[in-house]
LOBAKE-361884 format. One record per residue (C-alpha): residue in three letters; z, y, x. Coordinates in pm, whole numbers, plus 50000, padded with zeros to 5 digits. Example, Ala and Ser with C-alpha at 12.3 -4.5 7.8 and 13.67 -1.06 7.14 Angstrom:
2
Ala507804955051230Ser507144989451367
This chain:
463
Unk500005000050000Unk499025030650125Unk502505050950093Unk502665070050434Unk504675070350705Unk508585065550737Unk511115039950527Unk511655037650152Unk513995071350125Unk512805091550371Unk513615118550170Unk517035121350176Unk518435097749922Unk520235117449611Unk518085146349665Unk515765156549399Unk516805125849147Unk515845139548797Unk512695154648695Unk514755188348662Unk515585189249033Unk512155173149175Unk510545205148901Unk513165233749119Unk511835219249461Unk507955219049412Unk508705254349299Unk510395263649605Unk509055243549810Unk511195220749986Unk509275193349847Unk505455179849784Unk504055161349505Unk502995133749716Unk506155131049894Unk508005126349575Unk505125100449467Unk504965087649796Unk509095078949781Unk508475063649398Unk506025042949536Unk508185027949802Unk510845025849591Unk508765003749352Unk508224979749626Unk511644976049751Unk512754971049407Unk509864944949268Unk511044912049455Unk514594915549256Unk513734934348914Unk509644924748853Unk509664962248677Unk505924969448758Unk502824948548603Unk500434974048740Unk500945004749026Unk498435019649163Unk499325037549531Unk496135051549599Unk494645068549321Unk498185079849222Unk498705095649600Unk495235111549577Unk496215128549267Unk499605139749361Unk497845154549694Unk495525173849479Unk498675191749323Unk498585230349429Unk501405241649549Unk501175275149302Unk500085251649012Unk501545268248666Unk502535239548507Unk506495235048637Unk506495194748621Unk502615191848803Unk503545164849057Unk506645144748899Unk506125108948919Unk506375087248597Unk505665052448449Unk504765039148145Unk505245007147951Unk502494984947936Unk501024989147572Unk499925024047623Unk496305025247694Unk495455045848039Unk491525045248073Unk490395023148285Unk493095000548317Unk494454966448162Unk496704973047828Unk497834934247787Unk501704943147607Unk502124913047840Unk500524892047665Unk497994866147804Unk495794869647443Unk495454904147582Unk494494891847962Unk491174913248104Unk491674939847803Unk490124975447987Unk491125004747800Unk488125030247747Unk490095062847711Unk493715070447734Unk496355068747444Unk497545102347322Unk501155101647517Unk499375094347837Unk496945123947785Unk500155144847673Unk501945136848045Unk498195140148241Unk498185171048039Unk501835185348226Unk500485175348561Unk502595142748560Unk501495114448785Unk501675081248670Unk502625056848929Unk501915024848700Unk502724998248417Unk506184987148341Unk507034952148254Unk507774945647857Unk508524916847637Unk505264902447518Unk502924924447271Unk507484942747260Unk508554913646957Unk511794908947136Unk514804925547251Unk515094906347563Unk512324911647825Unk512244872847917Unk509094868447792Unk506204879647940Unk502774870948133Unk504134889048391Unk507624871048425Unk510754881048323Unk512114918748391Unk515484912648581Unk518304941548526Unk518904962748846Unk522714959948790Unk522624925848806Unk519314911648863Unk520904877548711Unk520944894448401Unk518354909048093Unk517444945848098Unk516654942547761Unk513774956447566Unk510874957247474Unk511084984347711Unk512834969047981Unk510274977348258Unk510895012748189Unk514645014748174Unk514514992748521Unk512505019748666Unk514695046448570Unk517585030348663Unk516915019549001Unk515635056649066Unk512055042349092Unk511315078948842Unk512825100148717Unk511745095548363Unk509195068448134Unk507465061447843Unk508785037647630Unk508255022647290Unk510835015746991Unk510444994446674Unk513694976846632Unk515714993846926Unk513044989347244Unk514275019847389Unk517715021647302Unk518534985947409Unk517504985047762Unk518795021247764Unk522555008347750Unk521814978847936Unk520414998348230Unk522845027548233Unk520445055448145Unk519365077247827Unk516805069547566Unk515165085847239Unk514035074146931Unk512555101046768Unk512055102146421Unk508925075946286Unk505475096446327Unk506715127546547Unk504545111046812Unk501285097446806Unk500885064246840Unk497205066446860Unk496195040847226Unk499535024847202Unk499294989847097Unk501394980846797Unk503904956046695Unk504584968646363Unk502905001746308Unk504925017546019Unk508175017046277Unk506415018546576Unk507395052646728Unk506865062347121Unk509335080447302Unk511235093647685Unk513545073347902Unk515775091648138Unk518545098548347Unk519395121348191Unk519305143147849Unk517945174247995Unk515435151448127Unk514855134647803Unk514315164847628Unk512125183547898Unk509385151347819Unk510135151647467Unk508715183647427Unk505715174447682Unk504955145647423Unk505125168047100Unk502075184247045Unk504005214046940Unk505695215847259Unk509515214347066Unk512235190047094Unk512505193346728Unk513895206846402Unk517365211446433Unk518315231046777Unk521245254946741Unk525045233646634Unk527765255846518Unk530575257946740Unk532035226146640Unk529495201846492Unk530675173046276Unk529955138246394Unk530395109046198Unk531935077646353Unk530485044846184Unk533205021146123Unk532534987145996Unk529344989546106Unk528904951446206Unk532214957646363Unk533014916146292Unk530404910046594Unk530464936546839Unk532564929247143Unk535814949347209Unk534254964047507Unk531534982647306Unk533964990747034Unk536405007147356Unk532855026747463Unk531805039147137Unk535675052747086Unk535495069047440Unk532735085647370Unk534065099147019Unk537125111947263Unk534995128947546Unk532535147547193Unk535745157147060Unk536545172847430Unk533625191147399Unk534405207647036Unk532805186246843Unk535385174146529Unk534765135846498Unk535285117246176Unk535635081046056Unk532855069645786Unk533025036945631Unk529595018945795Unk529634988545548Unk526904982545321Unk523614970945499Unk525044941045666Unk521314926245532Unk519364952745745Unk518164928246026Unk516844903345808Unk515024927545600Unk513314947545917Unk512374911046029Unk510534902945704Unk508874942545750Unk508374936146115Unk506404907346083Unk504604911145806Unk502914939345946Unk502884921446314Unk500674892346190Unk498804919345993Unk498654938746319Unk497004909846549Unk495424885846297Unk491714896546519Unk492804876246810Unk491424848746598Unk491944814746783Unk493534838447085Unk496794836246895Unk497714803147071Unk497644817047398Unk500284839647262Unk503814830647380Unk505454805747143Unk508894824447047Unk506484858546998Unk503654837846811Unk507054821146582Unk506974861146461Unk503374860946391Unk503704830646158Unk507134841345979Unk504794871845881Unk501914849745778Unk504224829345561Unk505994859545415Unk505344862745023Unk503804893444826Unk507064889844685Unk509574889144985Unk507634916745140Unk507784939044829Unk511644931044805Unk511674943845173Unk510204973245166Unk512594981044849Unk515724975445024Unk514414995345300Unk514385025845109Unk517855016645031Unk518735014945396Unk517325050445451Unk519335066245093Unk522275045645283Unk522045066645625Unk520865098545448Unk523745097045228Unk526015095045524Unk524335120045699Unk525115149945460Unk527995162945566Unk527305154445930Unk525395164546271Unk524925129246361Unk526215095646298Unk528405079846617Unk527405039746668Unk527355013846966Unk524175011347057Unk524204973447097Unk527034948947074Unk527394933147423Unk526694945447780Unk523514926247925Unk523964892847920Unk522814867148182Unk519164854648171Unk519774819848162Unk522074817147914Unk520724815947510Unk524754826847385Unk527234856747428Unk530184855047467Unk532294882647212Unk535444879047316Unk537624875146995Unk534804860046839Unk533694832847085Unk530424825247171Unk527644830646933Unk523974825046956Unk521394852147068Unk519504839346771Unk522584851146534Unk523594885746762Unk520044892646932Unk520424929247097Unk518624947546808Unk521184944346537Unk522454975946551Unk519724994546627Unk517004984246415Unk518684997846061Unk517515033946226Unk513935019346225Unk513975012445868Unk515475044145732Unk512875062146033Unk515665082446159Unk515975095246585Unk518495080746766Unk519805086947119Unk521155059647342Unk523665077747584Unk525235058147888Unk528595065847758Unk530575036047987Unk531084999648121Unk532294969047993Unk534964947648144Unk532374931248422Unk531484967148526Unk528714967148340Unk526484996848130Unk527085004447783Unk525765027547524Unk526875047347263Unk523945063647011Unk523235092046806Unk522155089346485Unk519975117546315Unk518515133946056Unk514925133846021Unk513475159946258Unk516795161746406Unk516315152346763Unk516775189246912Unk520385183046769Unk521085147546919Unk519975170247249Unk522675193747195Unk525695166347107Unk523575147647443Unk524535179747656Unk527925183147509Unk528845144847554Unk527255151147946Unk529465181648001Unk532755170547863Unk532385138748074Unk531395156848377Unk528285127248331Unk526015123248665Unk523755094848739Unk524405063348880Unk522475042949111Unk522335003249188Unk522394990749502Unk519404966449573Unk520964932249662Unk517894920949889
């Protein structure tokens, strides 16, 4: 790879680590766009025996372009580095979501998102590993192996997008594109230790971006940190905002969600969530307890939804479905075999879901939830272990439980790395929304990062 001269970090390591800082030092120059690509793309190979993050980078033409980056170019991020998860189309490249169906697929133009970040100068380093054609919450499955968490590369990152949240983590860039359905951003956003958006369903195009279930799918940013977060938000909105709501009063209400699967979620993301009601409360916010019981059905019914319109989504890979992945193609079928009558009954009690948050949200900011149940649990193992509970199947706790109600009712959500379980291990806590509301889960993002005097953490490679 052609990367230059010098080791992996020759700029000094914790020097210009989030966008915001590498943005300050192209402006004053104590830093060029290709040495910031140049020490993303050495990063990416130190980091791909243990954490298989990239499916695709591409040293050359993305050195060329950060070389062509003027030093008095207008646009303040022209020369960050980012990646983006592998079911975005960038023209002339492979868009397989992973999948071997997809194997050879050459994108003709790029999807809107990637001409958004082209548009702000960014340069895109490469593809980030997913779970296959992002029907699982796991990462384990893909054509290109399994995404292994840079924490613990023993362990899941999560996902879909758990390419992305590897990269981010490990300091591989600053920032990523992602993709959530059921929680594909959120997810590997706790289990990776760094921030994620949902935005609300349709504030982003999804136009290039392959789907998995199109009337949930929703593109969004993956960061260190919420500045960061919101700084590509607003590159990826063609309007430029973060969204509706910006300015809180002095001391916003946030509702805490109790009940809210609380008979499955391990103590130590029950003990995280809390903290992080403490450190908003620190910060002026006035946290209250809502009773969160009520759509204990919610991951059954955005299963029946997901797959419906996931079969629907693929059925013109024809006899190419059997080269799909087995446990992904199971998900294909279930939406084959799903009645007129079953999916009708779904999409009803989804609008009950969404009267269910909205109703909560009234007298609130945001809604305060764990953002998944368990830290990241090991890769070889098919159970978690809850602690009070025992161990319980993936198949009965999969990662997305908690975060996929937000899909059906279309709200944003923000995953925030709010602590660590037990093991040492990342944890999230998330922000629930109203529609439009992201610029607000910003503002309780800054608060929550002030109050707990937050700064990014780094793994340490094991190789």
């Amino acid at each position: 790879m052609d990367a230059g001269a010098g080791d992996m970090n020759y700029l000094p390591q914790g020097e210009f680590e989030t966008a915001g800082e590498m943005a300050v030092a192209l402006r004053e120059g104590r830093v060029s766009a290709a040495e910031l690509v140049d020490r993303a793309l050495r990063r990416a190979e130190a980091w791909q025996p243990e954490t298989n993050t990239f499916t695709q980078l591409w040293a050359e033409e993305s050195l060329s372009e950060a070389r062509s980056v003027r030093a008095d170019d207008e646009r303040p991020l022209a020369g960050v580095p980012v990646a983006v998860k592998d079911l975005f189309d960038v023209a002339g490249k492979e868009t397989t979501g992973c999948s071997r169906a997809y194997s050879g697929t050459l994108a003709r133009v790029d999807a809107a998102m990637v001409r958004r970040l082209r548009s702000a100068g960014l340069v895109i380093i490469g593809k980030t590993n997913q779970h296959e054609l992002a029907a699982g919450g796991t990462n384990l499955v893909s054509s290109a192996g399994r995404t292994c968490n840079p924490w613990d590369p023993l362990r899941i990152t999560g996902g879909s997008s758990g390419g992305s949240a590897a990269a981010v983590a490990a300091g591989v860039v600053p920032w990523a594109l992602g993709s959530d359905t059921g929680g594909s951003i959120r997810i590997p956003s706790a289990f990776c230790g760094i921030v994620g958006l949902k935005p609300t369903t349709g504030a982003l195009s999804t136009e290039g971006m392959m789907p998995l279930a199109p009337s949930m799918d929703c593109p969004g940013p993956m960061a260190t940190t919420t500045e960061d977060v919101a700084t590509l938000l607003s590159m990826l909105r063609e309007d430029g905002r973060v969204g509706g709501e910006v300015a809180l009063r002095a001391a916003p209400r946030v509702g805490l969600l109790r009940g809210y699967y609380a008979d499955m979620v391990h103590p130590d993301a029950l003990a995280v969530v809390d903290h992080a009601a403490h450190i908003l409360r620190s910060g002026g916010a006035n946290v209250e307890e809502v009773d969160g019981r009520g759509i204990e059905d919610a991951r059954g019914v955005w299963f029946t939804v997901c797959c419906a319109e996931f079969a629907d989504a693929h059925r013109g890979l024809g006899r190419d479905r059997a080269r799909v992945s087995p446990s992904v193609r199971a998900w294909m079928e279930a939406g084959d075999a799903a009645s007129v009558a079953e999916r009708e009954a779904a999409v009803r009690r989804r609008g009950e879901i969404g009267g269910w948050f909205r109703e909560r949200l009234a007298p609130f900011a945001a809604l305060l939830v764990p953002t998944t149940a368990y830290a990241a649990t090991l890769a070889d193992r098919g159970d978690v272990d809850l602690g009070p509970w025992g161990t319980v199947s993936m198949e009965r706790v999969g990662p997305g439980r908690l975060t996929c109600p937000v899909n059906l009712a279309g709200l944003p959500a923000l995953s925030l790395p709010a602590g660590r379980s037990s093991e040492g291990l990342p944890l999230g806590a998330s922000l629930v929304g109203r529609e439009g509301g992201e610029g607000t889960l910003i503002d309780l993002g800054l608060r929550w990062e002030a109050a707990a005097g937050y700064r990014p953490r780094r793994p340490a490679r094991t190789g």
